[in-house]
C-alpha positions in Angstrom: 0.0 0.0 0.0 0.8 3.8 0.2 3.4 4.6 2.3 1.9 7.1 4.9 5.8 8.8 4.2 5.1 10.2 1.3 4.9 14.0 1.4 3.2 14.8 -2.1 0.0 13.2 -4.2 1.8 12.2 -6.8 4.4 10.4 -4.1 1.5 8.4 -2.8 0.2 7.6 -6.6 3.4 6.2 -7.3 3.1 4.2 -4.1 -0.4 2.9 -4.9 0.3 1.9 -8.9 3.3 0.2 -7.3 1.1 -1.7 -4.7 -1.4 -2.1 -7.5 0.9 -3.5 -10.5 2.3 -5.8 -7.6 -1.2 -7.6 -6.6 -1.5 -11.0 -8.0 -4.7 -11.7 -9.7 -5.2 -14.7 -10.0 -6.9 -15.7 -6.8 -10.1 -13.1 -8.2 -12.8 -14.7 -9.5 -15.8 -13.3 -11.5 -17.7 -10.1 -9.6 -14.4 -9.5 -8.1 -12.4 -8.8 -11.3 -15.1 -6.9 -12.8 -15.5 -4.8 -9.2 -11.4 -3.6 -9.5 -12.1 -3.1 -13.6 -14.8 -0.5 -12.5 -12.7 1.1 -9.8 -9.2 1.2 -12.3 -11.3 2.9 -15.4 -13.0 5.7 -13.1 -9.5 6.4 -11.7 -8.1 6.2 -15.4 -10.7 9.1 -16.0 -9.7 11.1 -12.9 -6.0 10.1 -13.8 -6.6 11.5 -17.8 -8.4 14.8 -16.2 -5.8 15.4 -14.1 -3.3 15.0 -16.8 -5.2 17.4 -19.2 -5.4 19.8 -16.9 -1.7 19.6 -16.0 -1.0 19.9 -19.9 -3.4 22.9 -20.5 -1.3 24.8 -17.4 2.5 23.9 -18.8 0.4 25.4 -22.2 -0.5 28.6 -20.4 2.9 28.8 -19.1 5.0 28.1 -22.1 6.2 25.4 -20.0 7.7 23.6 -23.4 10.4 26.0 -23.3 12.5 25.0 -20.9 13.4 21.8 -22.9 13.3 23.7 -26.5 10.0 22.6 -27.2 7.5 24.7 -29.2 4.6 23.3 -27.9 3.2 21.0 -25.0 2.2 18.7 -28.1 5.8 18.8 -29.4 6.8 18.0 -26.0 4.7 15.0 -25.5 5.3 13.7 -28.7 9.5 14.0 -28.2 9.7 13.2 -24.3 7.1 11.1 -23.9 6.4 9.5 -27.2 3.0 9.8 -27.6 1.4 9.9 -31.2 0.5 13.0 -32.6 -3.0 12.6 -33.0 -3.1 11.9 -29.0 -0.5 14.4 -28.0 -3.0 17.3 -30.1 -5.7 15.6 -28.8 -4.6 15.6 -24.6 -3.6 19.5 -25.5 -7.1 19.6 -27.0 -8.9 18.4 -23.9 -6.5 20.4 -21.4 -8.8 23.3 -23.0 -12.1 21.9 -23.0 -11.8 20.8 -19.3 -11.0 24.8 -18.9 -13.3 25.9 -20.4 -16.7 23.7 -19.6 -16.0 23.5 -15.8 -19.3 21.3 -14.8 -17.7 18.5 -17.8 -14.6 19.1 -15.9 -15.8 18.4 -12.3 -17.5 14.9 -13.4 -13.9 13.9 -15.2 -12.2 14.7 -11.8 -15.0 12.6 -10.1 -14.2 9.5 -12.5 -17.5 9.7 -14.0 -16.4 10.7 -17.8 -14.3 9.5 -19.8 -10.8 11.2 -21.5 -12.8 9.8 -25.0 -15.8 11.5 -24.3 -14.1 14.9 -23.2 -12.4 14.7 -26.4 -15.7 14.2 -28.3 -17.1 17.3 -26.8 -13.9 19.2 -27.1 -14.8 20.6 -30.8 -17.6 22.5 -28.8 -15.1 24.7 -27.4 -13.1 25.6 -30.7 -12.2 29.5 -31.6 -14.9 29.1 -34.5 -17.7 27.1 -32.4 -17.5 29.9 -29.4 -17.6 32.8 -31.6 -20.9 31.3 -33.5 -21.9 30.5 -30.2 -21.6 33.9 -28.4 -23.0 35.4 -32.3 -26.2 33.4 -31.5 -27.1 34.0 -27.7 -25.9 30.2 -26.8 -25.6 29.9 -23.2 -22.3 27.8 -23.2 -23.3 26.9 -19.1 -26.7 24.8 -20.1 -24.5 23.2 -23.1 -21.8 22.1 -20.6 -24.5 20.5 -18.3 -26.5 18.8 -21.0 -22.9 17.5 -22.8 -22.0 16.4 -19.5 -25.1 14.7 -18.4 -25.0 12.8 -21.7 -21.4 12.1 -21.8 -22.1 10.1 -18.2 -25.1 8.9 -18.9 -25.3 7.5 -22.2 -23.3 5.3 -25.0 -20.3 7.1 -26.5 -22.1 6.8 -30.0 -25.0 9.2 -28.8 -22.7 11.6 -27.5 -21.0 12.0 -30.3 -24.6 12.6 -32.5 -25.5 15.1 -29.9 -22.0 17.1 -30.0 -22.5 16.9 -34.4 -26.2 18.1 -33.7 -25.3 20.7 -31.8 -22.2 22.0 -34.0 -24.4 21.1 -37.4 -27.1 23.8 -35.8 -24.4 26.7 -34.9 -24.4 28.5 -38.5 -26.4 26.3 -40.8 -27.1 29.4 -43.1 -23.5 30.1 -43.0 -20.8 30.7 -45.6 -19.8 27.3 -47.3 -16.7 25.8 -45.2 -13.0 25.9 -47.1 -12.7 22.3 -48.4 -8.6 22.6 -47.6 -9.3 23.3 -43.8 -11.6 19.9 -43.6 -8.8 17.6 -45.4 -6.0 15.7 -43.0 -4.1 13.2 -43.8 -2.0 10.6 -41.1 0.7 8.1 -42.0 2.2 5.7 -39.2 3.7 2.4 -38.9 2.8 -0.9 -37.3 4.8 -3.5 -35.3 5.9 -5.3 -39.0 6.3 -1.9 -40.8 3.6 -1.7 -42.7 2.3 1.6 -43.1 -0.7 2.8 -42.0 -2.7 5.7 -43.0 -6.4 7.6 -42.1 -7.1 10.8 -44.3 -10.3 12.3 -44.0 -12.0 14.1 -47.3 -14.5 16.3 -48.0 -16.7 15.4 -50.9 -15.0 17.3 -53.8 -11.4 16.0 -52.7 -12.6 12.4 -52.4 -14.4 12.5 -55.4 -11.1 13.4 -57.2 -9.0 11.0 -55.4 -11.5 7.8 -55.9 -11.2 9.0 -59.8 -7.6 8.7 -60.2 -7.7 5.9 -58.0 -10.5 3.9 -60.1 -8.9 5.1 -63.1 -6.1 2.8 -62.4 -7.9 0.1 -60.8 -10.1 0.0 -63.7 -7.5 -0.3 -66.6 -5.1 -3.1 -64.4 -7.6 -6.1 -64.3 -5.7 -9.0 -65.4 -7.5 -12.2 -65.6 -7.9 -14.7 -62.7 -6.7 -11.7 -60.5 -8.4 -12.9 -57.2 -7.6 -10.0 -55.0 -10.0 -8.1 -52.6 -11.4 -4.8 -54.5 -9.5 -3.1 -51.4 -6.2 -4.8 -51.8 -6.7 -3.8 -55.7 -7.2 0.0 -55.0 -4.2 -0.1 -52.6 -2.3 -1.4 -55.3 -3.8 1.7 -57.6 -2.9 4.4 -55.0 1.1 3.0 -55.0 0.6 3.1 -59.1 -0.6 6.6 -58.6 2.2 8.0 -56.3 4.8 6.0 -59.1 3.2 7.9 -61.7 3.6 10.9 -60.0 7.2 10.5 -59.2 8.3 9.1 -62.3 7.1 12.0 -64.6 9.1 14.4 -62.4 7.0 17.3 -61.8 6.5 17.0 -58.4 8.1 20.0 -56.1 11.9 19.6 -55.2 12.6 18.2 -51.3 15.2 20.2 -49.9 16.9 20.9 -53.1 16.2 17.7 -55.4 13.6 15.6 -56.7 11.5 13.8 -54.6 12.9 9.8 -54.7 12.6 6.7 -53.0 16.0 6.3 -51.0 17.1 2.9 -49.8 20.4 2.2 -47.4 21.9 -1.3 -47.5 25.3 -2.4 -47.2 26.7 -3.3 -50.5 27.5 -6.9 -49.4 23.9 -7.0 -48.3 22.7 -5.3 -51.7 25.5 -8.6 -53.7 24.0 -11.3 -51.6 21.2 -13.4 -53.4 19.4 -14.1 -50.3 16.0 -12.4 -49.8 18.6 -10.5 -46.7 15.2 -10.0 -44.3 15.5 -6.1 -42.6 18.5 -5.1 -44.8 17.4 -2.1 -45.8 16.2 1.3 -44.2 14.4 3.4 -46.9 14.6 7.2 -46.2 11.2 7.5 -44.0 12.5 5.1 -41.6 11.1 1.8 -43.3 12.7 -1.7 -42.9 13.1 -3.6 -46.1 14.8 -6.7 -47.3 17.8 -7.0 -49.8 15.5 -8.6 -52.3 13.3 -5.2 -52.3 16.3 -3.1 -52.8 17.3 -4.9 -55.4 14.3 -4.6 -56.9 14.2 -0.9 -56.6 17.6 -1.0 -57.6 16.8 -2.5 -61.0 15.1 0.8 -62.0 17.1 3.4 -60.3 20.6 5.5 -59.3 23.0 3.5 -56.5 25.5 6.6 -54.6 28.1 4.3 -52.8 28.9 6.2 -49.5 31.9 4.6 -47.6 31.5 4.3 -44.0 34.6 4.3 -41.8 35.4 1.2 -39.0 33.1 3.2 -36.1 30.0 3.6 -38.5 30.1 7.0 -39.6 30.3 8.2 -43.1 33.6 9.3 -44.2 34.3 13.3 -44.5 34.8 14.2 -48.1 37.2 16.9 -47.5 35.2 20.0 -48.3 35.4 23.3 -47.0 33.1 25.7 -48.3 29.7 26.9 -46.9 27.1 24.8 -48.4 26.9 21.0 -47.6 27.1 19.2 -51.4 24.2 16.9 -52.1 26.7 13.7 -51.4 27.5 14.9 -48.2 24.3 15.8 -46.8 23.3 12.9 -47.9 26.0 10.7 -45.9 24.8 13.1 -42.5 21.1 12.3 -43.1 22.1 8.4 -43.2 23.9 9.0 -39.9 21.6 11.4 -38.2 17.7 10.2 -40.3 16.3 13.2 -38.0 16.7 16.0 -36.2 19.4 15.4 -33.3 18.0 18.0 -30.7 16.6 16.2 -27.8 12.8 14.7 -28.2 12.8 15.9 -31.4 12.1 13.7 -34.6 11.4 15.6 -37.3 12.6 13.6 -40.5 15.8 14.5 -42.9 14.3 16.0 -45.3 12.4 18.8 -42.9 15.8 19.7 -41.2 18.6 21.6 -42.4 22.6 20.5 -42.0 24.1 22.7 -38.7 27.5 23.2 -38.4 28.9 22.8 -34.6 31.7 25.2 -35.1 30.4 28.2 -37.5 31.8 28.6 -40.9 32.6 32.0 -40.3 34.6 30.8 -37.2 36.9 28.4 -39.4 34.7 25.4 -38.6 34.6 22.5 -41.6 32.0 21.8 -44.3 32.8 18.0 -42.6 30.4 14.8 -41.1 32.6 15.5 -38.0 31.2 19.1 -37.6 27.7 18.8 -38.7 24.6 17.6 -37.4 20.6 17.6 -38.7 18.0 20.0 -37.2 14.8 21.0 -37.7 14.5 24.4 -38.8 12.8 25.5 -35.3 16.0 23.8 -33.2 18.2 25.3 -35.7 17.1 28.6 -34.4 17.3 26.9 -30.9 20.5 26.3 -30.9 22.0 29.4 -32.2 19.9 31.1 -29.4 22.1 29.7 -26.6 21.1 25.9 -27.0 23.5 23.3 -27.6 24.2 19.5 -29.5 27.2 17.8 -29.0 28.0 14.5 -30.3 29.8 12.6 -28.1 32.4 9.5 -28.6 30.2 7.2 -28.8 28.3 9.0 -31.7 25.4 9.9 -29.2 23.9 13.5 -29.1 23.5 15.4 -26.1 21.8 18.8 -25.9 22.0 21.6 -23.6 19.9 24.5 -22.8 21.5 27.9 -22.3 22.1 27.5 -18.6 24.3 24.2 -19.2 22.0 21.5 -18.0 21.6 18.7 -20.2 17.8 17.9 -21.5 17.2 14.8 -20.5 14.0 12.9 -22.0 11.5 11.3 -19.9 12.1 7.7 -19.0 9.2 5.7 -17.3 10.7 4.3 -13.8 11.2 0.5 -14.2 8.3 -0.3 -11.2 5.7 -1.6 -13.4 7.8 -4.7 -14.6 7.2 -7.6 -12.5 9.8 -11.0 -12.7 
């Protein structure tokens, strides 16, 4: 249990998770496992309140900047590792809590749910409070009803009563911007596959299910036994090859957009299928047989790497990293090296640790990848340093180090 030592609430919540991750259930039988499920999700709510709250405050504060960090979703995303749709969405929820204080009493009571705050948090938007304040709307009787329903009834309701109530807010109004309803979401799972949500209004889906059908449509081989949806994901791959092979598409930090591919050369030689062998440039794992394959049809750049695995400086001196050297960092660095932050290659620029002007070297040894937010960081007092081991450190302007956050080890059990 709690130690009745502990001087702070969140001392004695570490003591009780610990007590709680410890408790063997196995001795629990029916009612009893269901009566601990009940009192674990309403603290989850309480737990997810309390933790929104605690975001939208470090927001108000410009907390974020004492580790370099735009943004509490930045920050959660970098120290804590959460996906950005959940890190937007906590940040998201910090504010509806704020601002819809009977919703954010029955969260802190354990009677709603972090999903059904963040249902109801569109209700709270700049755009949905100035319609709302425009009409007469009193925002205290929505937060009640919101909140009764969001307790009381199935998540699927709730969310029909928050789309009522936004649908009736300005239904004369000007027509929406179709650009501000698109998003788009790529990720990876466990194997590597990638995985993507986008979200369309009518006009934009109609033109993408065109050029998707267009294709799907003139590829129908015989005795092709596919699903229709394995076929169109087949079409959409087609489409983004069309579009990269007739070489219009904008230049990416100074070239053409390409598929990129690392493998060792051996690895590249070897006719084994080579399982993991490859890293393509947006952090995919592929197999020598794959890079082969794109091999067939494209350029191979040999970069050499030296015996302690970095890419060997070409020599140059002048102001501007050449193409073949940036790319031999990016291969080294494949993101931004400032502390929690992961923005990819081909958002970052190539910093170098001694200045130019100051006689440092256009070299691998004196450069590093950053975004172009940390690159204004870091010549703003912040630091990177790479140490012997090829790790990267950083250091805010007062010399401590930033440290990410690293869950204590309490929850794992022998």
């Amino acid at each position: 249990m709690c130690s009745t030592e502990c001087v702070t609430p969140l001392e004695c919540l570490t003591g009780a998770l610990r007590a709680l991750s410890g408790e063997d259930l196995k001795p629990l039988f029916g009612p009893a496992v269901l009566e601990r499920a009940n009192a674990l999700l309403r603290a989850r709510n309480v737990l997810e309140a309390d933790l929104a709250r605690t975001v939208r405050e470090g927001e108000l504060t410009q907390a974020p900047e004492h580790d370099g960090k735009a943004s509490m979703a930045s920050w959660l995303r970098g120290h804590h590792r959460l996906p950005q749709g959940a890190a937007s969405q906590l940040v998201r929820t910090g504010r509806a809590l704020e601002a819809l204080p009977v919703l954010a009493a029955a969260a802190a009571a354990g009677a709603v749910s972090g999903e059904a705050v963040a249902a109801i948090a569109p209700v709270v938007s700049a755009e949905n409070l100035a319609a709302a304040r425009a009409q007469g709307v009193d925002l205290a009787a929505v937060d009640e009803a919101l909140t009764q329903v969001a307790a009381g009834r199935p998540h699927a309701e709730l969310r029909q009563v928050v789309g009522h109530y936004l649908a009736r807010l300005d239904p004369d109004g000007p027509e929406p911007d179709p650009t501000e309803q698109r998003s788009l979401t790529i990720s990876r799972d466990a194997k590597g596959m990638v995985i993507g949500r986008f979200v369309l209004d009518a006009i934009g889906g109609e033109k993408m299910q065109a050029a998707i059908e267009s294709i799907l449509q003139a590829a129908r081989p015989a005795g092709d036994l596919r699903t229709r949806a394995q076929q169109a994901g087949d079409a959409l791959v087609q489409l983004a090859d069309n579009a990269l092979a007739a070489g219009t598409l904008p230049t990416l930090r100074g070239h053409k957009p390409h598929v990129v591919v690392t493998i060792d050369l051996a690895d590249l030689m070897d006719p084994h299928s080579g399982a993991g062998a490859g890293r393509t440039g947006f952090g995919g794992i592929i197999s020598a047989a794959q890079a082969r394959w794109l091999a067939c049809d494209g350029n191979i750049t040999r970069i050499v790497i030296g015996p302690e695995g970095q890419p060997l400086d070409v020599g140059r001196s002048k102001r501007l990293f050449p193409p073949h050297l940036r790319r031999a960092i990016e291969i080294r660095d494949q993101h931004c090296v400032f502390a929690g932050c992961d923005a990819p290659s081909h958002w970052c620029d190539i910093h170098h640790l001694v200045h130019w002007a100051d006689g440092g070297d256009t070299s691998e040894e004196n450069a590093g990848l950053l975004c172009e937010r940390h690159h204004t960081k870091v010549h703003h007092g912040f630091q990177i340093v790479r140490d012997d081991a090829g790790r990267w450190h950083t250091y805010r302007p007062d010399g401590t180090e930033i440290l990410l956050g690293i869950p204590e080890p309490f929850f794992i059990h022998a």
